[in-house]
C-alpha positions as CSV (number, residue, x, y, z in Angstrom):
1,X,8.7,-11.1,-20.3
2,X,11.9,-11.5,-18.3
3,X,11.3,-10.2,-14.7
4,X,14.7,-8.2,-15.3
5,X,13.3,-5.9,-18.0
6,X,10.6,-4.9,-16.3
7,X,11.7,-1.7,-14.5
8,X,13.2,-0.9,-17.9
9,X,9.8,-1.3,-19.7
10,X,8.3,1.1,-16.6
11,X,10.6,3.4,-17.4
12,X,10.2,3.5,-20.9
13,X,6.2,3.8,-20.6
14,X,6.5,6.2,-18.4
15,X,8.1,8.4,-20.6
16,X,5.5,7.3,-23.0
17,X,2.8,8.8,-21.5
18,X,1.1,12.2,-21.8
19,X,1.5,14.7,-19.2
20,X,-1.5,17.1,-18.2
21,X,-1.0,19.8,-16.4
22,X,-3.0,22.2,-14.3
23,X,-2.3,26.5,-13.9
24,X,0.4,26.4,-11.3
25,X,2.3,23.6,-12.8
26,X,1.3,20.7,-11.2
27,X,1.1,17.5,-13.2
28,X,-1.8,15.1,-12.7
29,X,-0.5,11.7,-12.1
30,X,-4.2,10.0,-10.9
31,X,-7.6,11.1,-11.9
32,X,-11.0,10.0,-10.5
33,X,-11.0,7.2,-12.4
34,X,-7.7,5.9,-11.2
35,X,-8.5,2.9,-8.9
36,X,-5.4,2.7,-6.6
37,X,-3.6,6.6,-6.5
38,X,-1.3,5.7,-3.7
39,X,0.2,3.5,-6.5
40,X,0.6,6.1,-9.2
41,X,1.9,8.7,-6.1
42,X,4.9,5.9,-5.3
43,X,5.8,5.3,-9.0
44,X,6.3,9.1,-9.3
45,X,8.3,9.2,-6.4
46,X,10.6,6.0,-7.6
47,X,11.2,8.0,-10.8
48,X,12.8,10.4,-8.8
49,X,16.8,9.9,-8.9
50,X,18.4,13.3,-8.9
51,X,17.1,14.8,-5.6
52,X,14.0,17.0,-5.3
53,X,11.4,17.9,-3.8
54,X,7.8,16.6,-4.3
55,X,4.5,18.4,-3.7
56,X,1.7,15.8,-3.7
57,X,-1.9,17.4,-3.6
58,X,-5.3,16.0,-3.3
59,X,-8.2,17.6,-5.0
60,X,-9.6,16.4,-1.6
61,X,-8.1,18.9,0.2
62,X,-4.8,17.7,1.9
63,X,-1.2,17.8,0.3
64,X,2.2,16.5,1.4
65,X,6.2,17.5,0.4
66,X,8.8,14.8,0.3
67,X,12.3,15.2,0.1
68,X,12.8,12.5,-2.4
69,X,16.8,11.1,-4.1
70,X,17.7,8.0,-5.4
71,X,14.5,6.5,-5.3
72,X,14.4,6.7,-1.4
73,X,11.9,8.8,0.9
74,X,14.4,10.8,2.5
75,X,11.7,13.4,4.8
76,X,8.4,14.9,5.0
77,X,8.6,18.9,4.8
78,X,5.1,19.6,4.6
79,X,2.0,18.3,5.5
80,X,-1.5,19.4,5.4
81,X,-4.7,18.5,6.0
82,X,-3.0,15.4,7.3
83,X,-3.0,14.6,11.0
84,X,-0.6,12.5,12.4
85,X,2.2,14.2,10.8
86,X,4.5,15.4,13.4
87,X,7.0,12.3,13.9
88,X,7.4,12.3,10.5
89,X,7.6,16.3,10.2
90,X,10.3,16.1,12.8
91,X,12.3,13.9,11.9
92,X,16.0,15.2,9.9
93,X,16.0,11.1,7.7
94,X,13.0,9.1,7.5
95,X,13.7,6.0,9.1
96,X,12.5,2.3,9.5
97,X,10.8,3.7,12.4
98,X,8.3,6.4,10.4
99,X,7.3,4.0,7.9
100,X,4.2,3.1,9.4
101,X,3.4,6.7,9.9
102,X,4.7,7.7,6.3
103,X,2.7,5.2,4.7
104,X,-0.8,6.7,6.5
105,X,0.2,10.0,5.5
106,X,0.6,8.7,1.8
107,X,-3.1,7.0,1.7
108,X,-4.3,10.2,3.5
109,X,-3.3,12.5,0.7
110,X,-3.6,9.8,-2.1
111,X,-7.7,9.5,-1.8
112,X,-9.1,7.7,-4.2
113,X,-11.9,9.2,-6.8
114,X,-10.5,12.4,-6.1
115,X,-6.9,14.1,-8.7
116,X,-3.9,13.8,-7.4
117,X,-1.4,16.2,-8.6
118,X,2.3,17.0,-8.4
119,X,4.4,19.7,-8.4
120,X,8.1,19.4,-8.3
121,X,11.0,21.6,-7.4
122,X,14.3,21.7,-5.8
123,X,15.1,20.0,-2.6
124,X,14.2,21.7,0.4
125,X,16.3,21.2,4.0
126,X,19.8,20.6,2.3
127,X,21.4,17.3,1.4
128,X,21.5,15.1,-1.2
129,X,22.6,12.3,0.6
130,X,20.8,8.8,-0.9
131,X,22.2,6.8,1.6
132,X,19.4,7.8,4.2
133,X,15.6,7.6,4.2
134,X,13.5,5.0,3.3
135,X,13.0,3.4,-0.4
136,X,10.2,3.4,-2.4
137,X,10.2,0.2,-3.1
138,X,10.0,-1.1,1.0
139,X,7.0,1.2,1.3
140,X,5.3,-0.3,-2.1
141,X,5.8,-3.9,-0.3
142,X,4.5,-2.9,2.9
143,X,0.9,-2.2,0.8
144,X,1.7,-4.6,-2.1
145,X,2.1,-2.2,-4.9
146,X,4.2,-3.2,-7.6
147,X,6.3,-0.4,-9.0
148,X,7.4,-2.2,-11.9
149,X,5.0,-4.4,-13.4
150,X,3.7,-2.0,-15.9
151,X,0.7,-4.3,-17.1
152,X,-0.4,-4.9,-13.4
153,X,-3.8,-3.5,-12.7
154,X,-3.8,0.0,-11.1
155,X,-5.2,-1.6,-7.8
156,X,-3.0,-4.8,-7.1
157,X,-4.6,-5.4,-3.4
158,X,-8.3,-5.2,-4.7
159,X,-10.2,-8.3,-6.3
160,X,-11.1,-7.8,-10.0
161,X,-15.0,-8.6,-10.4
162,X,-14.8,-12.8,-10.9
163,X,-15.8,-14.0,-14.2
164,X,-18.3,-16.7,-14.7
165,X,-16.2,-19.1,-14.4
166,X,-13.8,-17.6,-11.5
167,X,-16.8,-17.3,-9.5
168,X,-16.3,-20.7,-7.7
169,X,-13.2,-20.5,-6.8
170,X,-12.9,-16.9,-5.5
171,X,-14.8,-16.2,-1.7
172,X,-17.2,-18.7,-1.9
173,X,-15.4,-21.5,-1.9
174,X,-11.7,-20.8,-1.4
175,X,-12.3,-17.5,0.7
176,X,-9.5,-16.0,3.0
177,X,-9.1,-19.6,5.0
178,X,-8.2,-20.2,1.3
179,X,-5.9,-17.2,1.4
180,X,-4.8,-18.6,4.6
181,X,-3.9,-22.2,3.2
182,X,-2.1,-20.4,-0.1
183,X,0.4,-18.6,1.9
184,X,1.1,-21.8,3.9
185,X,4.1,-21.8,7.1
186,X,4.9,-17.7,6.2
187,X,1.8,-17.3,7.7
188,X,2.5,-18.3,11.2
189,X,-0.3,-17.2,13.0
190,X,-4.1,-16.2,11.8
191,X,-8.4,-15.6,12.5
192,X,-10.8,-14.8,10.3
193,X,-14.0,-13.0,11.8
194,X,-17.1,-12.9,9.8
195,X,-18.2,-14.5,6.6
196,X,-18.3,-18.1,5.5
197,X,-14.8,-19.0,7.1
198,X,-15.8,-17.4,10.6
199,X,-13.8,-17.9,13.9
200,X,-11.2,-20.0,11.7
201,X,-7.7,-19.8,12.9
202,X,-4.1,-21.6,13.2
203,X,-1.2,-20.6,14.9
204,X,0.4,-20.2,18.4
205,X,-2.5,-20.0,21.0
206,X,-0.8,-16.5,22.5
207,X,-0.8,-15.2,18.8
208,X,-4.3,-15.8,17.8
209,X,-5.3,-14.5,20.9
210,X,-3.5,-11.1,20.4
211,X,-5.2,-11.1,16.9
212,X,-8.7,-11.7,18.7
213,X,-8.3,-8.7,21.1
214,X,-7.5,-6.6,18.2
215,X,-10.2,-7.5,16.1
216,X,-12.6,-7.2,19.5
217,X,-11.0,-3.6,19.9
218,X,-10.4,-2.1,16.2
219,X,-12.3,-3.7,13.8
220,X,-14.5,-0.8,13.1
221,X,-11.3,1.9,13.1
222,X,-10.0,-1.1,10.6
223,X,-12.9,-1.4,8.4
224,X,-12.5,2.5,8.0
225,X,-8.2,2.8,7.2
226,X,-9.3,0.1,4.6
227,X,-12.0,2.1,3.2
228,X,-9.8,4.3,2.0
229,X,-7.7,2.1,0.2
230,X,-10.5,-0.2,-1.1
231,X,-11.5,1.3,-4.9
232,X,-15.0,1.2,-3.0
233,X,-16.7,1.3,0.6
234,X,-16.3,-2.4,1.8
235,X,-14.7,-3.7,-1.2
236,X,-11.8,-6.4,-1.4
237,X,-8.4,-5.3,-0.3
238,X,-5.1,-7.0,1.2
239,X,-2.4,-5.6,3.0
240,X,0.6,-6.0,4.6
241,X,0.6,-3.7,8.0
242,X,3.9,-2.6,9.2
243,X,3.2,-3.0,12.8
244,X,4.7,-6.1,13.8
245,X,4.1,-8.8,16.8
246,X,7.3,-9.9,16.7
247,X,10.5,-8.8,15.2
248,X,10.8,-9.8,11.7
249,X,7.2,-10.3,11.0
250,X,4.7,-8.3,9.5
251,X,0.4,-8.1,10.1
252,X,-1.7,-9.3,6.9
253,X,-5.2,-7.7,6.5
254,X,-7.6,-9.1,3.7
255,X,-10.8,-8.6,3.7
256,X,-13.8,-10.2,1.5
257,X,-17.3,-9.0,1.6
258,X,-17.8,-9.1,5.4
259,X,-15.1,-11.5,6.3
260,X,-11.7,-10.3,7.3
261,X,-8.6,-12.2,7.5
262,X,-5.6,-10.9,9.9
263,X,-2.3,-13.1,10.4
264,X,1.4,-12.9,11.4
265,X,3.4,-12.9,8.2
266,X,7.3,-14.2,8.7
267,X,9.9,-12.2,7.7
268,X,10.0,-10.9,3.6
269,X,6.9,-12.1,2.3
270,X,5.3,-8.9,0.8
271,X,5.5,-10.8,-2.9
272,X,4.3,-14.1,-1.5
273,X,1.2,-12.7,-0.1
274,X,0.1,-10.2,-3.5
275,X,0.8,-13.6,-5.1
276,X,-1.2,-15.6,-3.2
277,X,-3.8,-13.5,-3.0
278,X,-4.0,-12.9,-6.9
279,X,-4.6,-16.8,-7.2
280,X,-7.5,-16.6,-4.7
281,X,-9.7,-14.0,-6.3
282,X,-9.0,-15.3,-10.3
């Protein structure tokens, strides 16, 4: 299939598929069984031309609203159950400055084996200005979601369970130093701690070291924002991390049983990396 048709064939699915509904009028979008929601919650919001306003709630507990036109993010209205949310709550446009904050609001209210649900309605503080805000599809790079690949499993940063034959060349052998070796010069700096690839690294000497006195300071917090992406405690994921070393570059996050990966990504490599890290775990 031609690249080019496929945000036509999402389209068309999408109309395709059966809507449920709960009293209220909410329509579920990602059930229990759904392995990646934050994916399912981003495609709803990139269906989303005409502006309105989107109610995302988690059987969990917390829910978000989203001013949402044109396929961009253009602010946060409501949040709860969600800490965190006040830069994002204050702001009049989202901008390239919230994204980071957006993006853990999203996974907060998007929490996997629980329904997500939403509920849409007219826009709420004014404007229908598409020119501001932040676009889906940025946000669905930064955690390596593909909005319109509609045969793409439901969780495009975990590792599908090898077969027989993948076995070899997934984290035993290859593992993230593999990862690493895939993704060539656009990684420009990384460590791997733990595992069969432990204390492994290239790069400048002052970026690895940043990367080491991270991973001496956060791993744990880490381990956890991950666990809430993974489909399951201390499963596979990848990443891409908006915080950023330098301008232009981007923090990579993959971890593999108990070996994690974290490197300096240059510039726009979001596609690169899901790439990369797809040929690793076949």
């Amino acid at each position: 299939m031609n690249r080019g048709t496929l945000p036509i064939v999402a389209r068309l699915q999408s109309l395709q598929a059966v809507s449920r509904f709960v009293p209220g009028g909410g329509r579920i979008i990602a059930d229990p069984q759904d392995r990646n929601p934050l994916a399912q919650l981003l495609r709803a919001a990139n269906e989303t031309v005409l502006a309105r306003s989107l109610r995302f709630e988690s059987a969990a507990g917390p829910s978000l609203t989203l001013d949402v036109a044109g396929r961009r993010v253009l602010r946060l209205t409501d949040a709860t159950g969600l800490p965190g949310a006040e830069s994002c709550l204050g702001a009049e446009a989202l901008e390239d400055e919230h994204k980071d904050d957006l993006i853990k609001l999203l996974q907060g209210v998007a929490v996997p084996r629980h329904e997500l649900r939403v509920v849409s309605g007219p826009i709420g503080r004014g404007g229908e200005e598409v020119s501001v805000g932040l676009p889906v599809a940025l946000l669905a790079d930064l955690v390596l979601i593909e909005l319109n690949d509609p045969g793409q499993d439901e969780s495009p940063t975990e590792a599908a369970p090898p077969t027989e034959s993948a076995a070899p060349v997934a984290a035993s052998v290859t593992g993230l130093a593999g990862l690493a070796e895939a993704l060539g010069p656009t990684l420009v700096a990384w460590l791997v701690s733990g595992g069969n690839d432990d204390g492994k690294s290239d790069g400048p000497d002052e970026m690895v070291s940043h990367l080491q006195g991270f991973l001496a300071d956060e791993r744990d917090s880490l381990d956890q924002q991950l666990d809430r992406l993974a489909a399951s405690p201390g499963g596979p994921i990848c990443l891409i991390l908006g915080t950023a070393l330098v301008e232009g570059h981007s923090i990579l996050c993959a971890r593999v049983d108990s070996a994690l990966l974290l490197g300096v990504v240059e510039g726009d490599a979001p596609r690169a990396t899901l790439m990369a890290w797809t040929a690793v775990m076949r």
